[in-house]
N, CA, C and O of each residue as an XYZ file, in Angstrom:
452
protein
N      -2.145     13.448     11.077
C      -1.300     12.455     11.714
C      -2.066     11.134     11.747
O      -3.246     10.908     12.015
N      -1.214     10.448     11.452
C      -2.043      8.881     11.452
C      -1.248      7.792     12.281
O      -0.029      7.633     12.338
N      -2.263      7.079     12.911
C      -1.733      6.087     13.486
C      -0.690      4.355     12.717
O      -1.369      3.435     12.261
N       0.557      4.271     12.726
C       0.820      3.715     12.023
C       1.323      2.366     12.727
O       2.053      2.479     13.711
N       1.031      1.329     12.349
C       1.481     -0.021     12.796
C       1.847     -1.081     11.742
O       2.030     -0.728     10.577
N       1.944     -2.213     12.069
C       2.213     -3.365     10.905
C       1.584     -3.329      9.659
O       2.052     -3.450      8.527
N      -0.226     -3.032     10.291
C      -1.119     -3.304      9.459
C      -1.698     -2.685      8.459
O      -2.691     -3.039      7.824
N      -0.776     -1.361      8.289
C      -1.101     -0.218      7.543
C      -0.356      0.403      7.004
O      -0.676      1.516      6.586
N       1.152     -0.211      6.794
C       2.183      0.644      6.495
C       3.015     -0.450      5.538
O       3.087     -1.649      5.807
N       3.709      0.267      4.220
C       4.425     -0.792      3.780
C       5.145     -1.577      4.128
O       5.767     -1.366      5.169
N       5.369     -2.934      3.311
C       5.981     -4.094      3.665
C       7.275     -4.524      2.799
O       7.362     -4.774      1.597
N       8.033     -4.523      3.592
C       8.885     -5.425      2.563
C       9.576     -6.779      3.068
O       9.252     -7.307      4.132
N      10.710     -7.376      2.076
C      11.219     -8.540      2.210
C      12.827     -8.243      2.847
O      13.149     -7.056      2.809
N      13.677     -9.032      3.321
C      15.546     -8.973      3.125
C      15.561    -10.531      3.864
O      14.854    -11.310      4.503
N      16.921    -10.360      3.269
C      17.510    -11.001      3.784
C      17.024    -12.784      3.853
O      16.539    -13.181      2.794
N      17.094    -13.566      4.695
C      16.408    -14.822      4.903
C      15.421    -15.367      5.131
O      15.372    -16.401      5.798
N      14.250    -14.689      4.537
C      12.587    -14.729      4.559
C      12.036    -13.668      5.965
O      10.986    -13.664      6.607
N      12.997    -13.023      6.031
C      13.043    -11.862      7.108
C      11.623    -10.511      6.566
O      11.427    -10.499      5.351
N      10.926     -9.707      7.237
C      10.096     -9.224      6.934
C      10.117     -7.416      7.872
O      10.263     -7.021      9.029
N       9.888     -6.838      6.586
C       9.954     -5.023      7.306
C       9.112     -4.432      7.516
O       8.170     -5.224      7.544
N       8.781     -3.518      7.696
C       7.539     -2.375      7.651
C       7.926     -1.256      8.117
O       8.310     -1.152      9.282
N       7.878     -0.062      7.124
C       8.180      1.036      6.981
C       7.065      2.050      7.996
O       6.063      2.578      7.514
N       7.461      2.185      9.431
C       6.523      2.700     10.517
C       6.872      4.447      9.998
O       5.849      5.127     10.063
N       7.749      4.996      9.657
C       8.069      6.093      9.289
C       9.194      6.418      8.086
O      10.256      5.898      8.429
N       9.328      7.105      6.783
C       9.750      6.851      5.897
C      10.043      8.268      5.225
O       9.195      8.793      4.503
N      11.246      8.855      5.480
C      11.745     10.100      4.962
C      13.083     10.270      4.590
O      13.882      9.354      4.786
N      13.400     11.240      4.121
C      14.975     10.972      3.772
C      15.704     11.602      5.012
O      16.900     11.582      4.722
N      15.532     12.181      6.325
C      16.392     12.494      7.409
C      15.673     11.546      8.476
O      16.178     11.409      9.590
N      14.728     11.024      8.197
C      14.530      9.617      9.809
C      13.931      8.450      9.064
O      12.924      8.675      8.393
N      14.489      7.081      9.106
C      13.453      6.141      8.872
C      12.884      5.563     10.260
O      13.544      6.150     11.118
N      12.174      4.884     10.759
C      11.614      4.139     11.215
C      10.956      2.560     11.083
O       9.777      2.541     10.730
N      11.556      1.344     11.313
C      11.582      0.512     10.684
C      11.097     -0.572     11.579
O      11.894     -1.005     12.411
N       9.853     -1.086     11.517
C       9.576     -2.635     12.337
C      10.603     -3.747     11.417
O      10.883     -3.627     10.224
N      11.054     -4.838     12.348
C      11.359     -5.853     11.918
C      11.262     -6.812     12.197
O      11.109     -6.931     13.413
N      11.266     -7.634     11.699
C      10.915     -9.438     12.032
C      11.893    -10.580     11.485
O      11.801    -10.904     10.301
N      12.865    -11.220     12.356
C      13.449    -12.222     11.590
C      12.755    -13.401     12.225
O      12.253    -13.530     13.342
N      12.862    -14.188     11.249
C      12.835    -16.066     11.799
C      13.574    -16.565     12.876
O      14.466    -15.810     13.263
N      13.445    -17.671     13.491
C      14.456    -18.202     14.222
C      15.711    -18.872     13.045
O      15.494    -19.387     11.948
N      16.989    -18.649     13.713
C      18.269    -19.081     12.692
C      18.432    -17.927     11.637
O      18.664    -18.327     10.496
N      18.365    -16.796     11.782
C      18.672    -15.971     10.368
C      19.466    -15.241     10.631
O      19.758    -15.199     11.825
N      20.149    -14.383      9.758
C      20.510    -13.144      9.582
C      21.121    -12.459      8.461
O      21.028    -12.895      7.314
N      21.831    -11.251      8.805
C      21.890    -10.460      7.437
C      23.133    -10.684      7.107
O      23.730    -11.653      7.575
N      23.792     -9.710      6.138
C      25.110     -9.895      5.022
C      26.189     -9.078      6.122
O      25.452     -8.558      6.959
N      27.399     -8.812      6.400
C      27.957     -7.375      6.605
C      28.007     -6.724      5.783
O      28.163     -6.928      4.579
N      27.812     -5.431      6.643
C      27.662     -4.088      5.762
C      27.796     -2.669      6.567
O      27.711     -2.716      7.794
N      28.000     -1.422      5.929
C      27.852     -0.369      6.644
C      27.279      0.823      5.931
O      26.941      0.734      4.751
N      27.173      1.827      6.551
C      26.310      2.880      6.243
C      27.537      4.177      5.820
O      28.611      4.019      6.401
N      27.487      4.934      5.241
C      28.165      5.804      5.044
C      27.689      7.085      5.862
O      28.428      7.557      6.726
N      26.705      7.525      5.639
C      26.045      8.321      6.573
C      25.360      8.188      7.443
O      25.330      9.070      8.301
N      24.546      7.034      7.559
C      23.035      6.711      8.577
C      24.172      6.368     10.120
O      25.238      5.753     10.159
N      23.599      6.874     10.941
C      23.857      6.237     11.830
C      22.496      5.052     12.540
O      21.413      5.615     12.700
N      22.532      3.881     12.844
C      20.905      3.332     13.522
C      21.309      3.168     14.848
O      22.385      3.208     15.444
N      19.775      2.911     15.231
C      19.609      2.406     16.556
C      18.881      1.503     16.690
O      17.784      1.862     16.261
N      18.833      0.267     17.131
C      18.037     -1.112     16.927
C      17.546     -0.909     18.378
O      18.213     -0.417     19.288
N      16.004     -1.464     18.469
C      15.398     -1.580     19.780
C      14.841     -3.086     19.967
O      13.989     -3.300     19.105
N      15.044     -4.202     20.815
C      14.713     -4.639     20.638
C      12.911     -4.956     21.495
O      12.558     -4.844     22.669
N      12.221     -5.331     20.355
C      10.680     -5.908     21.047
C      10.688     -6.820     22.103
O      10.480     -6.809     23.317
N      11.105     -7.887     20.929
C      10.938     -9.540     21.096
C      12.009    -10.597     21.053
O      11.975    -10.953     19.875
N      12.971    -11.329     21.675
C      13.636    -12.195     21.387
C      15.206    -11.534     22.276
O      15.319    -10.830     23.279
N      16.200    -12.136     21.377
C      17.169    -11.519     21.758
C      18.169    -11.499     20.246
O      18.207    -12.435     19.447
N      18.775    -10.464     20.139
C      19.747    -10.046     19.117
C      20.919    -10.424     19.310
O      21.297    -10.388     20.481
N      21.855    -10.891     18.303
C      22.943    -11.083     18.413
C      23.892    -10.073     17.317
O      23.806    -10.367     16.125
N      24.553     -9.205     17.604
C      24.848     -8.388     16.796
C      26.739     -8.366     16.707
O      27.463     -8.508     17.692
N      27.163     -8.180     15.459
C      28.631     -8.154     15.173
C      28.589     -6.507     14.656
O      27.812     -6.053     13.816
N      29.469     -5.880     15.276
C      30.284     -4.416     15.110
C      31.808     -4.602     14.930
O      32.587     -4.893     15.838
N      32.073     -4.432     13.856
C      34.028     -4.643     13.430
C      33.901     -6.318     13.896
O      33.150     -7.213     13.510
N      34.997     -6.278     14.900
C      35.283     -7.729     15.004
C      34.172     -8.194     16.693
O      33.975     -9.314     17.164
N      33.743     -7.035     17.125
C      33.086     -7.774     18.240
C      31.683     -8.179     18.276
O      30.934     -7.606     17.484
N      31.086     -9.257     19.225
C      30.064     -9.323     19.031
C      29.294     -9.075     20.661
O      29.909     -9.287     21.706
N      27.626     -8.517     20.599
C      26.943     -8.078     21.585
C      25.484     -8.667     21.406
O      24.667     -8.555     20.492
N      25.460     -9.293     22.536
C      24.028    -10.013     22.934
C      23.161     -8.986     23.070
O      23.846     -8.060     23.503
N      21.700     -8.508     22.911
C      20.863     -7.406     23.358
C      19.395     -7.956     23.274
O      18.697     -7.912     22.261
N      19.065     -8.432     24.377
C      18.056     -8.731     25.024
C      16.666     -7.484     24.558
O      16.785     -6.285     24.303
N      15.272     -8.446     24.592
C      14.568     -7.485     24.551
C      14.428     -6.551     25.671
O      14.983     -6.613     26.769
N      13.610     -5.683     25.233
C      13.513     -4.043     25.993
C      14.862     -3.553     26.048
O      14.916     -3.021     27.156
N      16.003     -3.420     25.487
C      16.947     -2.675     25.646
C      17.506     -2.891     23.756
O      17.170     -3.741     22.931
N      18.624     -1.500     23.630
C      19.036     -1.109     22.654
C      20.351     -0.942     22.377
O      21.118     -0.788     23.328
N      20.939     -0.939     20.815
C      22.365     -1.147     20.251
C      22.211     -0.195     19.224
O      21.474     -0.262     18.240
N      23.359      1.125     19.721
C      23.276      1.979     18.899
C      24.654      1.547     17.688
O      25.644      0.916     18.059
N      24.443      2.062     16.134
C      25.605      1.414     15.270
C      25.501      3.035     14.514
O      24.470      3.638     14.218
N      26.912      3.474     14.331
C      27.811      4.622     13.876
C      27.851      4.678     12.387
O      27.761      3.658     11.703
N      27.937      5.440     12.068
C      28.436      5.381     10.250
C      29.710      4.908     10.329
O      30.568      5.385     11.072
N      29.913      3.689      9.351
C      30.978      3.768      8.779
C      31.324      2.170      9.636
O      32.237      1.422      9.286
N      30.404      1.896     10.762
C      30.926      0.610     11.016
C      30.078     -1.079     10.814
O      28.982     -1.545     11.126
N      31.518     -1.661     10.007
C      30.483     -2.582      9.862
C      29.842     -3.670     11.049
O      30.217     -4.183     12.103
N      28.465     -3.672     10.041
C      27.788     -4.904     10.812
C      26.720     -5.725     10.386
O      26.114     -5.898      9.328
N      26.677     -6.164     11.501
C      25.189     -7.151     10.861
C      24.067     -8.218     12.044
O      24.448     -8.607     13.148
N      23.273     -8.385     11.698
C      22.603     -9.127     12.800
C      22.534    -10.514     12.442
O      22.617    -11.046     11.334
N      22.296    -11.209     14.074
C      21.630    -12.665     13.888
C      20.878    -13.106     14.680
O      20.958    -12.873     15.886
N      20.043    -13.797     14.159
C      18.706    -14.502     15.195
C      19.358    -15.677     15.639
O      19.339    -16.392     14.637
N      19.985    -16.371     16.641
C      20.421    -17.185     16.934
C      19.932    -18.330     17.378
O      20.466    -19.438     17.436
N      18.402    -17.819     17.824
C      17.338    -18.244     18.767
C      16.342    -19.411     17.624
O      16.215    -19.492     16.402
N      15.805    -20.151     18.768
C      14.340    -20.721     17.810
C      13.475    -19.953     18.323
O      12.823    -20.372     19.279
N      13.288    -18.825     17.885
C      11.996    -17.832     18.278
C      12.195    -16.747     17.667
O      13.213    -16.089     17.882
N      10.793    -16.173     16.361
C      11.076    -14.875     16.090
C      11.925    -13.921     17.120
O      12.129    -13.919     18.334
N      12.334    -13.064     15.937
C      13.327    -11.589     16.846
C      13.104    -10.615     15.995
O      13.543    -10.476     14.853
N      11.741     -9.323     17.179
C      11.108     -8.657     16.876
C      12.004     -7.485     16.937
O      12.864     -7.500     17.818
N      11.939     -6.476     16.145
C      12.692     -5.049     16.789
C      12.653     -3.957     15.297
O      12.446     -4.185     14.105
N      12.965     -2.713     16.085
C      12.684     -1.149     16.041
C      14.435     -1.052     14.958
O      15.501     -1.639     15.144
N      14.138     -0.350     14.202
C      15.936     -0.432     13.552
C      15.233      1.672     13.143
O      14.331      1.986     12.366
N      15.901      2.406     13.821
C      15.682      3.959     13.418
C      17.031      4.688     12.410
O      18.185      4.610     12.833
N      16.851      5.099     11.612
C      18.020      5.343     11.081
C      17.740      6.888     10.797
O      16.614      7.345     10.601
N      19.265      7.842     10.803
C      19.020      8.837     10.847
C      20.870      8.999     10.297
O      21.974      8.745     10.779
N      20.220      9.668      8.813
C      19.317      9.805      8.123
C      18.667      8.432      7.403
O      19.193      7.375      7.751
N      17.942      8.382      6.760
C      17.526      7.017      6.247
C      18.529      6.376      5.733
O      19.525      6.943      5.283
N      18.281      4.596      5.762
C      19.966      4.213      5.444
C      19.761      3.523      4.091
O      20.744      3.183      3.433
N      18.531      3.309      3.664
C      18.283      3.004      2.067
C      19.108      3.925      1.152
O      18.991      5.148      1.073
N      19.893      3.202      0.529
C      20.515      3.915     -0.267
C      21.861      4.602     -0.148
O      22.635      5.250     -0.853
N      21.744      4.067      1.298
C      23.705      4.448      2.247
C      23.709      3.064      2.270
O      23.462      3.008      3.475
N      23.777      1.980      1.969
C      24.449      0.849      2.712
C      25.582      0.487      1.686
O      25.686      0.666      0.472
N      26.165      0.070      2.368
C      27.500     -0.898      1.446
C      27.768     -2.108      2.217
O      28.152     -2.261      3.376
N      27.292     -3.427      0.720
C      27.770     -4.611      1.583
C      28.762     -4.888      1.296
O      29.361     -4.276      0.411
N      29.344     -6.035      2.027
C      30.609     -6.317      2.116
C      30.893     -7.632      1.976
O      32.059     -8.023      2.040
């Protein structure tokens, strides 16, 4: 078992100079650090199978599910279903840190829209 953090685990890119790291990486759980900029966010989209759960660290989230949208402050969480779309936004001038768990992994389930 190894201790895994930013600094030791792969990295990747999405979205608007937005930045990942793969904290856990299997095909029935991912585990995912994330980092957006201030002003960013992603495409809509949904998962066919994954259901996630976003945690947030740092900042505050602004998140769209179908047609509604939900503010989620750090230390608290926004669970998202298969099959519904969504997407995030940093609304803030301040990174927005957070936990995205998907189960099963959602690489390779997404469909954008």
């Amino acid at each position: 078992m190894a201790i895994k953090s930013t600094e030791n685990t792969e990295h990747y890119t999405w979205g608007d100079n937005c930045d990942g790291w793969h904290l856990l990486k299997s095909d029935s759980l991912s585990i995912i650090q994330e980092k957006m900029p201030a002003q960013t966010s992603e495409g809509l989209h949904f998962h066919n199978t994954a259901q996630q759960f976003f945690f947030i660290l740092k900042g505050t989230a602004t998140f769209q599910i179908e047609e509604e949208v939900f503010e989620v402050n750090e230390n608290k969480g926004f669970h998202v279903l298969p099959h519904q779309k969504h997407r995030i936004f940093n609304y803030t001038e301040l990174a927005l840190e957070f936990l995205v768990i998907s189960e099963p992994k959602s690489h390779g389930d997404r469909v954008n829209l």
